[in-house]
N, C-alpha and C positions, 0 to 999 in steps of 0.2 A: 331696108332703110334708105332714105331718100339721100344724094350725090350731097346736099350743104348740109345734115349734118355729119357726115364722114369728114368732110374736110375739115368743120368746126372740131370735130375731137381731135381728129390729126393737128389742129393748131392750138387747141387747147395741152395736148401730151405734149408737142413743141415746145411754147410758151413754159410750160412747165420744166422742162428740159434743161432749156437755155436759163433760165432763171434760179434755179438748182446751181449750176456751176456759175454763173456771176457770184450768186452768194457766197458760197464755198469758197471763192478764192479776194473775197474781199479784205484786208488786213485788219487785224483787232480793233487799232485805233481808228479806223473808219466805221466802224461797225454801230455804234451807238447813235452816228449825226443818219445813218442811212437807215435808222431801224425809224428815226424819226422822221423823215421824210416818206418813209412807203405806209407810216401811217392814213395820210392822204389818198394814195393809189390805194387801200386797201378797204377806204369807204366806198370806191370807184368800181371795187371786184364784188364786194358785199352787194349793193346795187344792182350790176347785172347778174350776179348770180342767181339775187332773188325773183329777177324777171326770168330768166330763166326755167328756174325750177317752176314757179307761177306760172307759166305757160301751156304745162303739163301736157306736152306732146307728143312724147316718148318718155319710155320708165325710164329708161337710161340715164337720159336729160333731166327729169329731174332728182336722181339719186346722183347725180355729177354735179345738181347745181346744188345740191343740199350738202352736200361733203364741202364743196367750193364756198357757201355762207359760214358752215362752222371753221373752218380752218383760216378762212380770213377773216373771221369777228375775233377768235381765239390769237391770232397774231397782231389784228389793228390794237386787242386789251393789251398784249403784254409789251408791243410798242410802247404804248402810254406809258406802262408802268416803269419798263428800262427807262425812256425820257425823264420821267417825274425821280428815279434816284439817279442819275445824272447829273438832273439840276438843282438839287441838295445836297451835291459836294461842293458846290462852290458858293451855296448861300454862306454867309456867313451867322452863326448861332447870338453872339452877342459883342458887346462893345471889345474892341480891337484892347490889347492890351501893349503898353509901348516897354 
């Protein structure tokens, strides 16, 4: 295996590492505005992943980018979905009663 991708998995398990324990110690009530925001980085992972695995240059590379598409389309869905009952707690259903 050629010396850039050793280093690319090495920063890939990295990447993954570090971002493992950000999450893990992020507090409850932050958890919902940050699950909304890495839905954007998570079209950004989606994208290269799929060039990636498209590149088909190694089996390796593309069963790491194909694991990498499912896990981050399966996480940018349920982003949306936590955002979307988030933001129907504070619609309001019907005229305010006094």
């Amino acid at each position: 295996m050629p010396a850039d991708f050793i280093i690319s998995l090495y920063v890939f398990v990295l990447a993954g590492f570090i971002g493992f324990m950000v999450i893990t110690r992020v507090s409850r009530l932050l958890h919902t505005p940050l699950m909304s925001l890495t839905n954007a980085l998570d079209a950004v992972v989606v994208v290269a992943a799929m060039i990636i695995a498209g590149r088909r240059e190694y089996e390796l590379a593309v069963i790491l980018g194909t694991i990498a598409v499912a896990a981050s389309f399966s996480n940018a869905v349920g982003g949306f979905i936590i955002t979307e009952r988030m933001l129907r707690m504070f619609k309001t259903t019907g005229p305010k009663k006094s």
